[in-house]
C-alpha positions as CSV (number, residue, x, y, z in Angstrom):
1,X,19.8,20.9,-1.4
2,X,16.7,22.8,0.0
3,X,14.9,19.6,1.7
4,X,15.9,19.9,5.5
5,X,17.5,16.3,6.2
6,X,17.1,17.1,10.2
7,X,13.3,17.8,9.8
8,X,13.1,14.6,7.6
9,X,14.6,12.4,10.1
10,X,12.4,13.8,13.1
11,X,9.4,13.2,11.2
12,X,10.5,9.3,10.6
13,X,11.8,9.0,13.9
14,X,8.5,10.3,15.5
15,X,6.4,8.8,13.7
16,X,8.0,5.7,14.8
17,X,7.5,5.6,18.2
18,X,3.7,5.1,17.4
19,X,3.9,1.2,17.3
20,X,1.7,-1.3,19.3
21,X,5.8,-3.0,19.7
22,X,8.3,-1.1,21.0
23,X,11.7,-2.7,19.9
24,X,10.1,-5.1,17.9
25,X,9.4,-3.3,14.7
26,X,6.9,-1.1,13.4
27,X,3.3,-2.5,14.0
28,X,0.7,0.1,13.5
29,X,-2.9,-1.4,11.9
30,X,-5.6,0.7,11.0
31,X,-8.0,2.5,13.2
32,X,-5.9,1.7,16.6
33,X,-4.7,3.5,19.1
34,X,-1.3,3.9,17.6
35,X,-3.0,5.1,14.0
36,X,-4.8,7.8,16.4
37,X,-1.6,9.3,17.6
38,X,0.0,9.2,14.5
39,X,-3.0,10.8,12.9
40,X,-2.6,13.5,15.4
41,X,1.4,14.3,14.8
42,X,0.6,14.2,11.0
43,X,-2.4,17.1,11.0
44,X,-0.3,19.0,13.6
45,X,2.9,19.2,11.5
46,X,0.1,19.7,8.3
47,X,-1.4,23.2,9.9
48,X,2.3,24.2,11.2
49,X,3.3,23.8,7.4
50,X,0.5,25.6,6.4
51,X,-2.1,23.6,5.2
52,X,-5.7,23.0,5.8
53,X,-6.4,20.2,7.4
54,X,-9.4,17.5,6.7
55,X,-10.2,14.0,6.9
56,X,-12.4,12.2,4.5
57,X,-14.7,9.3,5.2
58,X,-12.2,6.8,5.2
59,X,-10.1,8.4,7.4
60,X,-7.3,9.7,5.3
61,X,-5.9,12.9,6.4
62,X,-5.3,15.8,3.8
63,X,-3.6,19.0,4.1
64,X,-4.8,21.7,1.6
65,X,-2.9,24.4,0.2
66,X,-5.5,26.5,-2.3
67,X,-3.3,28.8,-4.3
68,X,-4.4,31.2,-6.5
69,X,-7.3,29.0,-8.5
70,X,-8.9,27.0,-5.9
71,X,-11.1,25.4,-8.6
72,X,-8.5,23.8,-10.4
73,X,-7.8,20.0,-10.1
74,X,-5.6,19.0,-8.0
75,X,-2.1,17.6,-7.5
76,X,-1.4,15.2,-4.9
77,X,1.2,13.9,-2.9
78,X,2.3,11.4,-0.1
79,X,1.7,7.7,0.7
80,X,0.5,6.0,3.8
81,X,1.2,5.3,7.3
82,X,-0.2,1.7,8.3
83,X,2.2,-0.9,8.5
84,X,2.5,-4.7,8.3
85,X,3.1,-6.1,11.7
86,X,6.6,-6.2,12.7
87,X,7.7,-3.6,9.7
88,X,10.0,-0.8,9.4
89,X,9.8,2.6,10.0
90,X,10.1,3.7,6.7
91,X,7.3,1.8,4.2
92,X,4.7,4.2,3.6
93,X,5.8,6.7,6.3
94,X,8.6,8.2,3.9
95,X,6.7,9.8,1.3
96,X,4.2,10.9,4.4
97,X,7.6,12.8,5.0
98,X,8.1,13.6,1.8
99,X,4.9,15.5,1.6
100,X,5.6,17.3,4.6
101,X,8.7,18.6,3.6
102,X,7.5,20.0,0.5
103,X,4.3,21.5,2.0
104,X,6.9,23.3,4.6
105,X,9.6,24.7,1.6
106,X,6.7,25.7,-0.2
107,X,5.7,27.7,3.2
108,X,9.3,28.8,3.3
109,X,10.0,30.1,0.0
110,X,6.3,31.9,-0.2
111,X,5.5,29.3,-3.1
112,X,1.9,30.2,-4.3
113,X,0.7,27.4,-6.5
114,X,-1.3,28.5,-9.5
115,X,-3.5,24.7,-9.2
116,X,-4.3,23.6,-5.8
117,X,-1.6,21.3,-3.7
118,X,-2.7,18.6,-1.5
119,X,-0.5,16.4,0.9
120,X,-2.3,13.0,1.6
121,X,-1.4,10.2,4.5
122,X,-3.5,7.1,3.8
123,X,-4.8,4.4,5.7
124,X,-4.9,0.9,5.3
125,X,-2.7,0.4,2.4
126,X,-0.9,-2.8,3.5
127,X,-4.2,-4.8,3.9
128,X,-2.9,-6.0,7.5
129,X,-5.9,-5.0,9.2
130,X,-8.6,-6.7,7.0
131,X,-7.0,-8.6,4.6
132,X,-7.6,-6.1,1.3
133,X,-4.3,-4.1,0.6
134,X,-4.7,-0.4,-0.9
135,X,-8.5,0.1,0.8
136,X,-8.0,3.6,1.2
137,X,-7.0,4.6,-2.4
138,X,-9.9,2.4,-3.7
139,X,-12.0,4.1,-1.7
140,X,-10.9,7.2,-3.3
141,X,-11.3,5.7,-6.4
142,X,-15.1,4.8,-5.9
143,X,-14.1,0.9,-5.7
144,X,-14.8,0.6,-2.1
145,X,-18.8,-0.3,-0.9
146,X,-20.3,0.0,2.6
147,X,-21.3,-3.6,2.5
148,X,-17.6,-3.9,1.8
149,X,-16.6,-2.5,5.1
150,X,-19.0,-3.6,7.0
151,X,-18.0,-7.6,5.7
152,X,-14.7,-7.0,6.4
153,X,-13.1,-8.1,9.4
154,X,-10.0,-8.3,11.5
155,X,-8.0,-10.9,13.2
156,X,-10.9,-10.0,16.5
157,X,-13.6,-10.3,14.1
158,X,-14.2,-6.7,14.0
159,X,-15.6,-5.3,10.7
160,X,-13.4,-2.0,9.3
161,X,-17.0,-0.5,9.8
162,X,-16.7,-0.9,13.4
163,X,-13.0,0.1,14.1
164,X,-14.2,3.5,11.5
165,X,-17.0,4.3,13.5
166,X,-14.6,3.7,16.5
167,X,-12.7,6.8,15.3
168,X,-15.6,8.5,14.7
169,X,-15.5,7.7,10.4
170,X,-19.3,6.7,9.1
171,X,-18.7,3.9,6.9
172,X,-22.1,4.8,5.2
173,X,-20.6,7.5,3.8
174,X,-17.9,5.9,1.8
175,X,-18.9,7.8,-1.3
176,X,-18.1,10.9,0.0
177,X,-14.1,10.1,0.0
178,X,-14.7,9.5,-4.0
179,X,-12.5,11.7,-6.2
180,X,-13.9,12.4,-9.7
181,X,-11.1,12.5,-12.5
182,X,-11.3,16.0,-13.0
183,X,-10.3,17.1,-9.7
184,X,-7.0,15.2,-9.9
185,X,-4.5,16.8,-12.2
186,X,-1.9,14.6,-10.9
187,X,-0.7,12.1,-8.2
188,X,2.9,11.6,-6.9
189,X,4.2,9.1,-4.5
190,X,7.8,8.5,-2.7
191,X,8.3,5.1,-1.3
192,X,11.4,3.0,-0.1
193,X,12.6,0.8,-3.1
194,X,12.1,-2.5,-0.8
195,X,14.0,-4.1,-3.3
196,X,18.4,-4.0,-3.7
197,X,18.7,-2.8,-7.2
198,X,19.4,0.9,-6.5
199,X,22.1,0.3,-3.4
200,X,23.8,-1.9,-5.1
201,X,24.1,-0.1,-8.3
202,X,25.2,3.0,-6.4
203,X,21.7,5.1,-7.9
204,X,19.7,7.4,-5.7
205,X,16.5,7.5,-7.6
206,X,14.4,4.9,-9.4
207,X,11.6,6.0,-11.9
208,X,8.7,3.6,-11.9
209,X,7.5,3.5,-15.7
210,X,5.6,0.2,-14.9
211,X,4.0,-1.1,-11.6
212,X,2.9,-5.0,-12.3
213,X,-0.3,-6.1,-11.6
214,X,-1.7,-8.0,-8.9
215,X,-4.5,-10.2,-7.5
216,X,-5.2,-11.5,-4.1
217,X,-7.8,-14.5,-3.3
218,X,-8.9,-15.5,-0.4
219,X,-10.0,-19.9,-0.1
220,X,-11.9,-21.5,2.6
221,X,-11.3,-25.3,2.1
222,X,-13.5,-27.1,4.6
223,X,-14.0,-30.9,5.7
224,X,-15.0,-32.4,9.4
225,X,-13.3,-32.3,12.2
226,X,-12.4,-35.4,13.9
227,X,-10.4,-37.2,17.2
228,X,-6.9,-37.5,15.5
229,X,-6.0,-40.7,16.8
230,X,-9.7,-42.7,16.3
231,X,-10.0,-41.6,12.6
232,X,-8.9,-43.9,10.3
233,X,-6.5,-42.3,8.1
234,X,-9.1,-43.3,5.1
235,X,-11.9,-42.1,6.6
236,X,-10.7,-38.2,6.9
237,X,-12.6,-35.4,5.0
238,X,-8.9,-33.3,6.5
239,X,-9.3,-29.1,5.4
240,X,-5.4,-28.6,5.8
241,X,-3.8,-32.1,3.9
242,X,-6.4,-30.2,0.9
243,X,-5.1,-27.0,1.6
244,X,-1.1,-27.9,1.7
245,X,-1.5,-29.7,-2.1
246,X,-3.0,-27.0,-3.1
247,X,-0.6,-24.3,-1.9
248,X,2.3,-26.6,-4.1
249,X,0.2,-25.8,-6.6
250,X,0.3,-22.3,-6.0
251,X,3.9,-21.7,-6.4
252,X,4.5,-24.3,-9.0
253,X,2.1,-22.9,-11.4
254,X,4.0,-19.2,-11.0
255,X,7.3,-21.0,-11.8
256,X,5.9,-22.5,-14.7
257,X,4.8,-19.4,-16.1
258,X,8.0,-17.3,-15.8
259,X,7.8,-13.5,-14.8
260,X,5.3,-14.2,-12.0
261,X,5.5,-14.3,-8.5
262,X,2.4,-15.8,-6.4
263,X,2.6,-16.3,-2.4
264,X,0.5,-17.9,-0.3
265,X,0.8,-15.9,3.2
266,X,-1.5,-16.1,5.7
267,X,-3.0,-19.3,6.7
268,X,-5.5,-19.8,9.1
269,X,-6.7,-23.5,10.5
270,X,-9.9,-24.2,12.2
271,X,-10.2,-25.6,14.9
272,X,-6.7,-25.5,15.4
273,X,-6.3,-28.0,18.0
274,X,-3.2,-30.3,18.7
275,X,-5.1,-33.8,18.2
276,X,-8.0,-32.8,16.5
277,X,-8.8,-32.9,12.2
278,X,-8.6,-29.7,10.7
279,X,-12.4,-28.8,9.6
280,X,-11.7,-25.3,7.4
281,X,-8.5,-23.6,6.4
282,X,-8.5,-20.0,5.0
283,X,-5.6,-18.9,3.8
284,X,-4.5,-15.8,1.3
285,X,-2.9,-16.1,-2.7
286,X,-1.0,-13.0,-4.2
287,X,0.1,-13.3,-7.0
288,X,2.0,-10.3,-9.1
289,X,3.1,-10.1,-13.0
290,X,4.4,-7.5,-14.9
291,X,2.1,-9.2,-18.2
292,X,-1.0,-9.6,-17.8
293,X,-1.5,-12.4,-19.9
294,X,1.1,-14.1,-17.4
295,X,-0.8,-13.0,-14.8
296,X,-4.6,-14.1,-16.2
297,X,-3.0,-17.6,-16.6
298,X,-1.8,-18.1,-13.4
299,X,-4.9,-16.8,-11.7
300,X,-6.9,-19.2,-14.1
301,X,-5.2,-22.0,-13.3
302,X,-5.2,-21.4,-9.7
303,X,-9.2,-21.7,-9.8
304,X,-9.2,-24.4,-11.7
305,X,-7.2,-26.2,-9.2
306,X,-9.1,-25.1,-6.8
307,X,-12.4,-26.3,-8.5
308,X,-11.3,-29.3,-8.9
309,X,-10.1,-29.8,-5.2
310,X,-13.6,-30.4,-4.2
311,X,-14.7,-33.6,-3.2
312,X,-17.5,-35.5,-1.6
313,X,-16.3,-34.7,1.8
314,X,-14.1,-31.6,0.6
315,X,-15.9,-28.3,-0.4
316,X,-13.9,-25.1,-1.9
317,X,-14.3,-21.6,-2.4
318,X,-12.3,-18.4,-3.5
319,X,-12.8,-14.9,-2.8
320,X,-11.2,-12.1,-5.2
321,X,-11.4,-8.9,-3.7
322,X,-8.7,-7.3,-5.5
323,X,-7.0,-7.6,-9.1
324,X,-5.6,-4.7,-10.9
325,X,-4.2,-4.7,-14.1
326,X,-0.1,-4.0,-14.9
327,X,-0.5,-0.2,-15.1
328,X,2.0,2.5,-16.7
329,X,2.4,5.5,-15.3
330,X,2.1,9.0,-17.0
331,X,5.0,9.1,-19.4
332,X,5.0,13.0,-19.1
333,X,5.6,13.0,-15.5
334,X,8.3,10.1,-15.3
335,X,10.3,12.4,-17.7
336,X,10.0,15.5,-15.6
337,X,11.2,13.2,-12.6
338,X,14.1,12.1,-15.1
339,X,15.1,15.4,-16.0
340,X,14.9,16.9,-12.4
341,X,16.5,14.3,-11.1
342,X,19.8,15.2,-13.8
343,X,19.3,18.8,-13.0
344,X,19.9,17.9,-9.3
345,X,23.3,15.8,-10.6
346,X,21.7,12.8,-9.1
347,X,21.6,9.2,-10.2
348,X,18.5,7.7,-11.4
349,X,17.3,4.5,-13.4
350,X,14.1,3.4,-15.0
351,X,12.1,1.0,-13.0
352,X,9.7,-2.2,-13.0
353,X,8.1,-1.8,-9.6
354,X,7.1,-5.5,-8.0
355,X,5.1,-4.1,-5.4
356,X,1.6,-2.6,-5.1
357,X,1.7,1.2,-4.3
358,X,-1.3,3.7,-3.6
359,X,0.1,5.0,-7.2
360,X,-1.1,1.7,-8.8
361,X,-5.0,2.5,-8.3
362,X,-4.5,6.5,-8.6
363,X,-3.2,5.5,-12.3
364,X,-6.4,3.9,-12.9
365,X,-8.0,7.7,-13.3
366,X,-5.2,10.3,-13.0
367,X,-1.7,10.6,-14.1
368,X,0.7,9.4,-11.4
369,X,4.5,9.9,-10.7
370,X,6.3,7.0,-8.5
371,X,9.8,7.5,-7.3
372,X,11.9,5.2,-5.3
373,X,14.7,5.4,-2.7
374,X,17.1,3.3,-2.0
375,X,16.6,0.3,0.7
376,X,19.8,-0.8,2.4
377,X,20.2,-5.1,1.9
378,X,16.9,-4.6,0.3
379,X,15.2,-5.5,3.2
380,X,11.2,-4.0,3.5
381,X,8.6,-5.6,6.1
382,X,11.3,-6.1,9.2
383,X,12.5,-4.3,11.5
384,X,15.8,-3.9,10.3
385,X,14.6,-1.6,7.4
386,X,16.3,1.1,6.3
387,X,16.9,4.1,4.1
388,X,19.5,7.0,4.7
389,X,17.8,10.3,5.6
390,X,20.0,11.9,2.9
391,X,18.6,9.2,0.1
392,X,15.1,10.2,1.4
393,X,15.7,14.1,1.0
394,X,17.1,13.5,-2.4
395,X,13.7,12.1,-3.5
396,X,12.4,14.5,-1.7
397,X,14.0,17.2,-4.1
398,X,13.2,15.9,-7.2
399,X,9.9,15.9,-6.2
400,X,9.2,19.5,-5.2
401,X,11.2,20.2,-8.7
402,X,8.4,18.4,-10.1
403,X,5.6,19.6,-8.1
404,X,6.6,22.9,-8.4
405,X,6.0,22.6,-12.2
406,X,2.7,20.6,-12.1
407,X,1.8,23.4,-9.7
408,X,3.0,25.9,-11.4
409,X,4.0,27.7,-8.2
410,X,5.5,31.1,-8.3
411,X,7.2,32.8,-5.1
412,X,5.7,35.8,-4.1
């Protein structure tokens, strides 16, 4: 193996310590004091590898190795470094790494790619910060407004605008962080399994040919507040007795449907008092199918419930700021992964991936590669997660195989 393991498990383990909870987890959201530190390590260990380093209007942080034809499109690899609150260490951060690592052998074994090579750590993929998952690869695909960042807001009620300019990003200048089609020849991604398929069937590697599609809603359900013991039972217009039938619902119609998952997970109640009538209730949907027929049904019927929630006293609205289609991913480039990945002697498998990746929206307008690594218990999101260093360099091998090809990088 060429992948260093040792500079593999620094990088994880450094880039860990930037959490707003010290032994509690990973928490680090978007645009915070923890993002800028990380932000900091990453461009450091960027220029020591070699690369030039910039930051586009979103904030995501590229490192730039030209080659020989600077003019060519591009081939593109890493993840992203947010977290969810409370996560692991190894969700996004490990194909961060994984960039890294290649942009160093490349530096090591004087690798001069013919097409241009660009290591890529994104922001605000997880959606903790303000509620819309994969925001910075939208942006990059031109799906991302101003008015769109300036509308969005935090748990503090401060917009992504704000918390941008904070960093000194101009939200204005969103467009600027578009990528045309041409300029991408390809995108690549590592990321932690977060699933127990590939530990417990004893494979290192797992080739996403299909990543399922996805839509998250956002409903306010609002009635009138009220003293909770003068009300007449009756007499209550209540936002969260609305809100808890319809969140059955939710779940119910997902079952019904088969090969859909759909999750209601954050909830917020207003006023939110002990003894007083809940007036509004916000509270998220996500719901994930690997058919998109599946998927259109369930989202239908969720409106419709919805809809027909409203009352006299009850009013009801839904928000859909993201829904992305089941996408497959380039067959070209999952069979060069495949075939490096036996070269190497490794174990891999073909793979449905449940999750929404950065590699999902990067599909919509270039070819994209996904690999995953194993995740020990299958456990993603908690603190307890875990992947070997060794799994993660192994992925990290049949990667630079691959880029090296894409790349067509020669030694010299």
């Amino acid at each position: 193996m060429q992948a260093s393991t040792k500079r593999i498990q620094e990088h994880i383990e450094t880039i860990a310590t930037f959490t707003a909870t010290p032994g509690q987890g990973t928490t680090r959201m978007s645009y915070s004091e923890q993002d800028v530190q990380v932000r900091h390590y990453i461009k450091q260990q960027m220029a020591q590898a070699g690369l030039t380093v910039y930051e586009d209007a979103m904030g995501n942080i590229f490192g730039r190795l030209n080659g020989k034809n600077p003019d060519l499109p591009v081939v593109l690899i890493g993840s992203h470094f947010d977290s969810v609150p409370n996560g692991g260490a190894f969700d996004g951060p490990a194909g961060v790494v994984m960039g890294l690592e290649i942009a160093t052998l490349f530096k090591e074994y004087n690798l001069v790619p013919e097409y241009p090579l660009e290591v890529v750590a994104l922001v605000e993929e997880e959606g903790a910060s303000f509620g819309g998952g994969l925001l910075a690869s939208r942006a990059i695909a031109g799906q991302v407004s101003t008015a769109d960042l300036k509308s969005m807001r935090d748990s503090q009620g401060v917009s992504a605008a704000e918390r941008m300019a904070a960093l000194g990003f101009d939200a204005n200048k969103i467009a600027e962080a578009v990528r045309k089609p041409e300029q991408l020849k390809a995108f690549i991604e590592l990321h932690i399994e977060q699933g127990p398929i590939l530990e417990q069937s004893g494979e290192d590697i797992g080739i996403v040919e299909t990543i399922v599609g996805l839509s998250q809603m956002i409903v306010t359900v609002e009635g009138k507040a009220g003293h909770a013991g003068t009300t007449p039972m009756n007499m209550r217009a209540d936002a969260l007795l609305a809100s808890s039938q319809l969140v059955q619902q939710v779940a119910g119609f997902a079952v019904a449907e088969g090969e859909t998952v759909a999750t209601v997970g954050k909830l917020q109640v207003f006023p939110n008092g002990a003894n007083v009538i809940p007036s509004k209730v916000i509270f998220s949907i996500d719901v994930r199918s690997k058919d998109q027929q599946k998927l259109d049904r369930v989202i239908d019927q969720i409106k419709q419930a919805i809809a027909q929630a409203q009352t006299q006293f009850i009013k009801t609205q839904i928000e859909q700021p993201i829904y992305v289609k089941p996408i497959n991913l380039d067959k070209e480039i999952c069979q060069l992964l495949t075939e490096n990945s036996d070269k190497l002697n490794l174990k891999s498998r073909v793979m449905v991936s449940g999750a929404g990746h950065d590699a999902m929206v990067f599909a919509g307008f270039t070819r994209v590669g996904l690999i995953f690594v194993p995740s020990r218990n299958g456990l993603s999101h908690h603190p307890d997660e875990w992947t070997d260093y060794d799994q993660i360099q192994k992925g990290v091998e049949v990667i630079f195989e691959t880029v090296k090809a894409l790349t067509k990088a020669k030694a010299e």
